[in-house]
N, C-alpha and C positions, 0 to 999 in steps of 0.2 A: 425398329419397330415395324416398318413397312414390310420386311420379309415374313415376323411373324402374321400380319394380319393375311399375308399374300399365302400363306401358309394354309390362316382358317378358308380362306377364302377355295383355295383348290381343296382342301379337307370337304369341303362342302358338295362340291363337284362329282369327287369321287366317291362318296356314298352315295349321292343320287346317281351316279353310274354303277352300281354294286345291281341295282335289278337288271340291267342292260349283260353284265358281264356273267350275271346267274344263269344266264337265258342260249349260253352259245359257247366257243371251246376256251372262254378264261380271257378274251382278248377282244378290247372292241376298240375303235378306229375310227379316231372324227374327223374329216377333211373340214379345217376351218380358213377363210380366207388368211390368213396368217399359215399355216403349214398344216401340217398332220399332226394329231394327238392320239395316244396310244393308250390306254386304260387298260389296265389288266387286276386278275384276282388272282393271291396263292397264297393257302395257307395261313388266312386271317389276315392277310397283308393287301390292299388298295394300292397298287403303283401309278401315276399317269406321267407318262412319258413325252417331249417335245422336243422341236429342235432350243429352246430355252433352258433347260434342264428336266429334272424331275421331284416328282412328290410323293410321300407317303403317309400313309394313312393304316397305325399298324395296330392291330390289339394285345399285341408283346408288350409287355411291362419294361423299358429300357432297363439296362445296367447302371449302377452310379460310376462304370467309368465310362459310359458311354455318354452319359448324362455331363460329368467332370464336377456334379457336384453330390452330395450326401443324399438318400432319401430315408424320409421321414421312418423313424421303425413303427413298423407295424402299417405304413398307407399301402394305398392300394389305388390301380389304376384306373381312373375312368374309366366306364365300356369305351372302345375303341378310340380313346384321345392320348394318343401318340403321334404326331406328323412332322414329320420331316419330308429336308429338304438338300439340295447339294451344298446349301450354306449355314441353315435355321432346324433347328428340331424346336418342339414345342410338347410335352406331356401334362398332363394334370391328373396329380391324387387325390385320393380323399383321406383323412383320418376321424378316426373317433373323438380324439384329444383335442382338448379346448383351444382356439387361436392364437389366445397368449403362451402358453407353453409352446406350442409348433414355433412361433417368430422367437421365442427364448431361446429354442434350440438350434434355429437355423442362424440366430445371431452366433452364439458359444462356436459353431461347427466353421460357418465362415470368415469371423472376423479374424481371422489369424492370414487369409490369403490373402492373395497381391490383389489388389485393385480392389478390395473392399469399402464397399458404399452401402452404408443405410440409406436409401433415396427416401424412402417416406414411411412414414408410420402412425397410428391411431390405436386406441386401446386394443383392437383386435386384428387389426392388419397390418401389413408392413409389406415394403418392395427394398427387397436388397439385391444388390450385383457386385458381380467380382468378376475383373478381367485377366485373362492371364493370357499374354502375349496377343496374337491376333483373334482371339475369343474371348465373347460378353457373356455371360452367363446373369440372368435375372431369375430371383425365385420371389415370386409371389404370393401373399398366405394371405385369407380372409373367410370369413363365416360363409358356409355353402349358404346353396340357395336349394327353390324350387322343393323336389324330394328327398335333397340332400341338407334341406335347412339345420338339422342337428349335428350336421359334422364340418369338418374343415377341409378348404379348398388349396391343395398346395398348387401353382404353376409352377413348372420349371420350363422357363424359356433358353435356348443358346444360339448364336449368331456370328459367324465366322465373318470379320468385318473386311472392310475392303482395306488393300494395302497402301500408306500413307506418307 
């Protein structure tokens, strides 16, 4: 969970660097006393680059096999909440369909694969994960918020764990 948050946390970074990189040829460059960091834009795509790895920040809808898990028919993706990372991607849907159908159906869809875990659940939410070999996969479901309060919040988080 630490790479996910470390995920939003550079997600964050690099949209407030989106007006910096609007402004010059796609490529902006931060000497921080830690090393050099690298920011760039292309193509609805936020990269920031280091000698640590890198991060993304994309407005592409992933694939479910890029994802390794099912998406919801019919969601659709946050404005720009896709992020990845060299080890974590993180995206969130939204759907029209009530939260207990979405966790019905993401139960039916994953309870058949390996490392399947209902971790927790309430009448409208639920966090399940499924692992398959060195990969966690967590999908998240609950009532949106804010201006999304009439529809559902899918996350799908995934995290390539360290070897053990």
């Amino acid at each position: 969970m630490k790479k996910v948050l470390l995920v939003v946390m550079v997600a964050t970074l690099m949209a407030a660097a989106l007006v910096l990189v609007g402004c010059g040829d796609g490529v902006v460059t931060i000497e921080t006393e830690d090393g050099e960091m690298k920011i760039s834009e292309k193509k609805g795509e936020v990269k920031v680059s280091s000698e640590e790895g890198e991060a993304t920040v994309s407005s592409d809808m992933p694939t479910e096999a890029e994802l390794g898990v099912p998406i919801y028919p019919g969601a659709e993706m946050e404005e720009n909440a896709a992020f990845s990372t060299d080890t974590a991607s993180v995206v969130v849907l939204l759907t029209g369909a009530p939260a207990d159908e979405v966790v019905a159906w993401y139960k039916d869809q994953l309870s058949d694969q390996p490392g399947y875990q209902l971790v927790g659940e309430t009448a409208d939410t639920a966090v399940l994960t499924v692992q398959s070999g060195d990969t966690l996969k967590m999908v998240t479901i609950g009532k949106g918020t804010g201006d999304n309060s009439n529809r559902t919040t899918i996350g799908i988080a995934t995290e390539k764990l360290p070897n053990q």
